[in-house]
N, C-alpha and C positions, 0 to 999 in steps of 0.2 A: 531610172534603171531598176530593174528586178533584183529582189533580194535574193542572193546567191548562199546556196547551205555550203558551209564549208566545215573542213575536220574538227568532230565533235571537241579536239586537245585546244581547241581556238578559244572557248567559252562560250561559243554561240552563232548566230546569224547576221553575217554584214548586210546591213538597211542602205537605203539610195544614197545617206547622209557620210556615208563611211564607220557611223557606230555598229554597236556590237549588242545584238541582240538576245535576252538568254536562252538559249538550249528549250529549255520547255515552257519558251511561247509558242511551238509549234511542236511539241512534241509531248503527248502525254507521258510517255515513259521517262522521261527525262526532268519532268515535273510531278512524277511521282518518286524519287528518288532522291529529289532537292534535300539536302540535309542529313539524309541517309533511311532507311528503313524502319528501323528500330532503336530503343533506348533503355536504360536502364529504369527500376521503379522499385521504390523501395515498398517493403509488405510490412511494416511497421509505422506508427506516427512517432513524429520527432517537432511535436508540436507548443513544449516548454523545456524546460530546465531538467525539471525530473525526467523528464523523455531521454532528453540528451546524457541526461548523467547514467541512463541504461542502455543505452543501445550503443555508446561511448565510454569514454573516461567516468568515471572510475569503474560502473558496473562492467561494461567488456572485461576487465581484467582478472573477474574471477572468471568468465564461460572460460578467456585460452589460460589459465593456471589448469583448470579442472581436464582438459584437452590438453594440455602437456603429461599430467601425470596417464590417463586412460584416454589415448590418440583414439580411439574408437570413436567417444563421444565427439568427433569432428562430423560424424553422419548426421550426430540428432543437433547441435546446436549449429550448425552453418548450411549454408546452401548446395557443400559438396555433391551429395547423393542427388541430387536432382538437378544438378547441371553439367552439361557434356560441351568438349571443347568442339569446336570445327574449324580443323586444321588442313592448310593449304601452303604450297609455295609458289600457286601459280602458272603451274605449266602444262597442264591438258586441261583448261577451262570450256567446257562444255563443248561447244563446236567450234572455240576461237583459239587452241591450242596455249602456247607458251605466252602468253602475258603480262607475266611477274603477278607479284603481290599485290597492289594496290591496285591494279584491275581487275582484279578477282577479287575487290573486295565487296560488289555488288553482289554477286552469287553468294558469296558468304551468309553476308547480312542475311540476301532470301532465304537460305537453307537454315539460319539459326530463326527466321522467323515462319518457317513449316514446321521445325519443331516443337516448337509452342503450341501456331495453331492446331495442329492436328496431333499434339501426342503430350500437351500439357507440359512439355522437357523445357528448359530454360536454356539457350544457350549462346557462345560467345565465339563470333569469331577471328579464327588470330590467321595472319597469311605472313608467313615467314618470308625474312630478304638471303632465302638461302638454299640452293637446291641438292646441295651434296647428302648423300645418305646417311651420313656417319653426323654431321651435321644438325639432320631433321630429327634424328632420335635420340642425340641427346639434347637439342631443346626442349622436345616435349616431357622425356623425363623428365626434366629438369619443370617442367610447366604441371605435369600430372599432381600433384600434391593440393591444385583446386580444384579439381573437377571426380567427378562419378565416373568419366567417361569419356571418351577420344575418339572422334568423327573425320578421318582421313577422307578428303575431300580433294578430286580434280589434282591427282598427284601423278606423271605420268609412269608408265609401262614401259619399261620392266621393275623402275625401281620403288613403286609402291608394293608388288611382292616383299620383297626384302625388308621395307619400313616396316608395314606392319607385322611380319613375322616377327623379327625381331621386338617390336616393342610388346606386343604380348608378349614375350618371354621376360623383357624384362620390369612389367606392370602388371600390378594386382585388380588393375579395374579393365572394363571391356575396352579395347580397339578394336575400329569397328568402317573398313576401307567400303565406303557407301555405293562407290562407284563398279566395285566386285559386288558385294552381297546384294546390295537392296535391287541390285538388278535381277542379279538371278533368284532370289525369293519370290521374285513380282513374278517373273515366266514360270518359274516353277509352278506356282498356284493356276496360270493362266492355262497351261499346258495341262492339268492336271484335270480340270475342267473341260475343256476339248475334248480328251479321251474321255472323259465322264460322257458326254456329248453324243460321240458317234458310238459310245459302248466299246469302246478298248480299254487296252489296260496299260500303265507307263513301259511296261516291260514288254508289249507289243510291239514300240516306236524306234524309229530307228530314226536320229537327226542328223541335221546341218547344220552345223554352227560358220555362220561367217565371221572373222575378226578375231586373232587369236590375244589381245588386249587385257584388259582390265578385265571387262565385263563378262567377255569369251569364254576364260579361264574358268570364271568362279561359275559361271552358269552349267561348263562341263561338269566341273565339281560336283556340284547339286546335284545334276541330272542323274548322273552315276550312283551319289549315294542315294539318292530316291528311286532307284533301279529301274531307269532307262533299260529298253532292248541295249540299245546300241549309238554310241554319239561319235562322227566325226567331225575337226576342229577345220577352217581352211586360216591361211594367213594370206598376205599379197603372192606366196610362188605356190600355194596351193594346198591340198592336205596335209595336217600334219603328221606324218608317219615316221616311227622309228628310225627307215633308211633313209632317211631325210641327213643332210651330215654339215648342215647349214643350221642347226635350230641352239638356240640359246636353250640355258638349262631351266628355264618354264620350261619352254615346248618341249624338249626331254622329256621332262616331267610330264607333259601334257599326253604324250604320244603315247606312255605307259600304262595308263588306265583308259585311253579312249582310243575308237577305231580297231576294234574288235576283228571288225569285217579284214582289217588290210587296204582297206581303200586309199587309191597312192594317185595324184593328177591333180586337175583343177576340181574346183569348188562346184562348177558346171556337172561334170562323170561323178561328182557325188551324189547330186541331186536326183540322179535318175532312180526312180524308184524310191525315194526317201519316202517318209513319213512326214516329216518338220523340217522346215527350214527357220533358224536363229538368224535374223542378221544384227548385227553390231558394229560394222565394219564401214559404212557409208559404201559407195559405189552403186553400181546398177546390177544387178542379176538378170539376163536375158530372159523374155515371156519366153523361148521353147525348153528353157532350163525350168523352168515351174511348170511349162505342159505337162515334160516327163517325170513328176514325181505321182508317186502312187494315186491312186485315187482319194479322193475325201481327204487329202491333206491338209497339215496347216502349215502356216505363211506366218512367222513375228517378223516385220520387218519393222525394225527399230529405230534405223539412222535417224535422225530429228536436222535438219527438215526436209531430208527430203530422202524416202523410206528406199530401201533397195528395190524392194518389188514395190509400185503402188499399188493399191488397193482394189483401184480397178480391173488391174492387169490380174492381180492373186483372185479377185473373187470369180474370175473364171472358171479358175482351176481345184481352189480351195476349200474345204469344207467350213474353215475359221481363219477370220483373217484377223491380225492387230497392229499393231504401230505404236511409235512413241509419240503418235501428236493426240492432241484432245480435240480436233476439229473430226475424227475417227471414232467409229463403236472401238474398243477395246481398247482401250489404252493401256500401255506396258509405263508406267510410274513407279517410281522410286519412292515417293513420297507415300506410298500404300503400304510400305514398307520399313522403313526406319526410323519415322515417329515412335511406333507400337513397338516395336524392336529396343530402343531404350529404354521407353517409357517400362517395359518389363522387366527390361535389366536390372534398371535402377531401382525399379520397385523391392527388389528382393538383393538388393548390393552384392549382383552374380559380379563373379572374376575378371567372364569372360563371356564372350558370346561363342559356344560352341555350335557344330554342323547339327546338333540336334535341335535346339533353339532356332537355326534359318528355316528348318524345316518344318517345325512346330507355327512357327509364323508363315508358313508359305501352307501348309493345312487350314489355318485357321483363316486366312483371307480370303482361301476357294470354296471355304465353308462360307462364307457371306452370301455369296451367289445363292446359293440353296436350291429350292426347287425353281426359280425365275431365269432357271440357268437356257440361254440360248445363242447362237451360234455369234448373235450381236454383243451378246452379254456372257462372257466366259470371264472376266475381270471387275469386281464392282469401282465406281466411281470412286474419287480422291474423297469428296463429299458427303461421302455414304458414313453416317456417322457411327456406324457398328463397326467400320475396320478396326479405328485404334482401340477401342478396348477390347473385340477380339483376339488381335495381333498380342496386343499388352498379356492378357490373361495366359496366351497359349507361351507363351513366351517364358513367363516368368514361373509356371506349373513344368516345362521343360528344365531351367534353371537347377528347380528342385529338387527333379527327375534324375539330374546327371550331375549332382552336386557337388555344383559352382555357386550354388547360391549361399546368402549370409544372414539371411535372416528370412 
């Protein structure tokens, strides 16, 4: 009898015999994950007695005497400054939605181990058994006292707004919801590039944002304060406009600074004539809704995996196409973004990560391109090892700037 794959929850692959096969004899990702991703290492030897009596009993006990009296010195003798939590409860995990904790603990792992790779940051992640709001913020208060930093992770829309708002108010280190920002940093720079491109200017553009969400939201954000012509939002009934009398107090909000024009309908009557189309939202955008936008347009279609416009369809039309997959020129990565983003932060023990720091890292990205800038290459690579220390640099000279920084 043929070995039949059954639910990964099984432990594995039933053989002709009736045993049970593990998971990744037949699957590399599943055998790269064995055990988990990453682990702890300590950066000191603990290799005799005297090691132990320092790094331990009795010597520990003057580093936290001396950090009880001058709590500051918690940055220079402990790991705090240079390690950020990544926090989750599990409920919009990438494209697999509400899955609790402990199946989001994969993603975690991965994203505390891109911080490292690419932005030298240390970090740890925690996925909470808990989804209510009131809830998630004060565990992590309650959790902020070891960390530099707080990495809101795959929390769903509407009430990641809220989380993170409130907990920067009530924390002195950066929160920092990856899932808004590091998206729209990454377009913003790509976008910025494009016009660089055809010889416009941002205040020329007039967009489309599809998905009024997580990412929707903050990308409008950006867009506005890096002064956009003009940005309209769609959601599932369509634009979002003031007389709209269905919209939560986001889109409220949302409708107030963007959509300038008045544009009121589907996502389709927006397009016509645009400038940009954003998508975030998965679904399909019809080819004769991307015929009729302006000439030389651009196309982000984002959804992973499988983009609103494809590619082939937008390069007909487009002057720059991109997408969230890496099997594509242009990649819209998050990870281009938030590594260098901390790594800055923490470099300069900022508060906070304010709109001039996302924009500071979304200049400093589009600035990598340089002159190699072409319609295939408006975004440099995740591996381009000038991102994070540009990102870092511009980052933490904005901190300065607009001081939130501590050192």
């Amino acid at each position: 009898m043929a070995a039949e794959i059954v639910n990964p929850r099984s432990g594995g692959n039933t053989d002709q015999d009736g045993g049970v096969e593990p998971l990744d004899s037949f699957d590399p990702a599943f055998a790269l994950h064995r055990g988990g991703k990453m682990a702890v290492q300590a950066t000191v030897p603990v290799r005799d007695k005297d090691d132990l009596s320092l790094a331990y009993t009795p010597g520990v006990a003057k580093v936290c005497s001396a950090i009880a009296e001058q709590p500051e010195l918690v940055h220079d003798y402990t790991w705090k400054s240079s390690v950020v939590a990544v926090v989750t409860d599990g409920t919009a995990v990438l494209g697999l939605g509400d899955i609790g904790p402990e199946a989001s603990l994969p993603v975690m792992e991965g994203k505390a181990i891109l911080f490292k790779q690419f932005g030298g940051v240390d970090a740890v992640p925690i996925a909470l058994a808990c989804t209510g709001v009131d809830e998630i913020i004060e565990t992590v208060v309650r959790l902020a006292p070891s960390f530099g930093g707080v990495n809101l992770e795959d929390i769903s829309a509407p009430r990641c707004f809220e989380i993170e708002r409130r907990l920067q108010e009530r924390l002195d280190i950066p929160v920092f919801h990856d899932d808004q920002h590091g998206t729209a940093v990454v377009t913003l720079a790509a976008l910025r590039n494009a016009a660089r491109l055809t010889g416009k200017g941002l205040g020329d553009l007039r967009a489309v944002i599809s998905g009024a969400g997580a990412a929707g939201v903050a990308i409008a954000k950006m867009l506005v304060e890096a002064g956009i012509g003009d940005v309209a939002v769609a959601d599932r009934k369509g634009i979002v406009s003031a007389d709209r009398d269905d919209l939560t107090s986001v889109k409220r909000e949302l409708a107030g600074f963007t959509n300038k024009a008045g544009i009121t309908g589907s996502l389709e009557a927006a397009l016509e004539g645009a400038d940009v189309f954003i998508g975030v939202s998965g679904g399909t955008v019809p080819e004769e809704a991307v015929a009729s936008m302006a000439e030389g347009a651009f196309v982000f279609a984002m959804a992973n995996p499988n983009p609103e416009v494809h590619p082939d369809v937008a390069h007909k039309y487009a002057a720059v196409v991109a997408t969230g997959r890496s099997d594509f020129p242009n990649q819209i990565n998050n990870v281009l973004a938030f590594p260098g983003i901390f790594a800055g932060a923490l470099q300069v023990r900022a508060s906070r990560i304010t709109e001039g720091m996302k924009i500071a890292a979304a200049e400093a990205l589009a600035a990598v391109v340089g002159d190699d800038l072409a319609a295939d290459y408006v975004i440099p690579s995740p591996f381009d090892e000038r991102v994070a220390p540009a990102v870092t640099a511009a980052v933490a000279a904005a901190a300065r700037a607009e001081g939130v920084a501590r050192r």
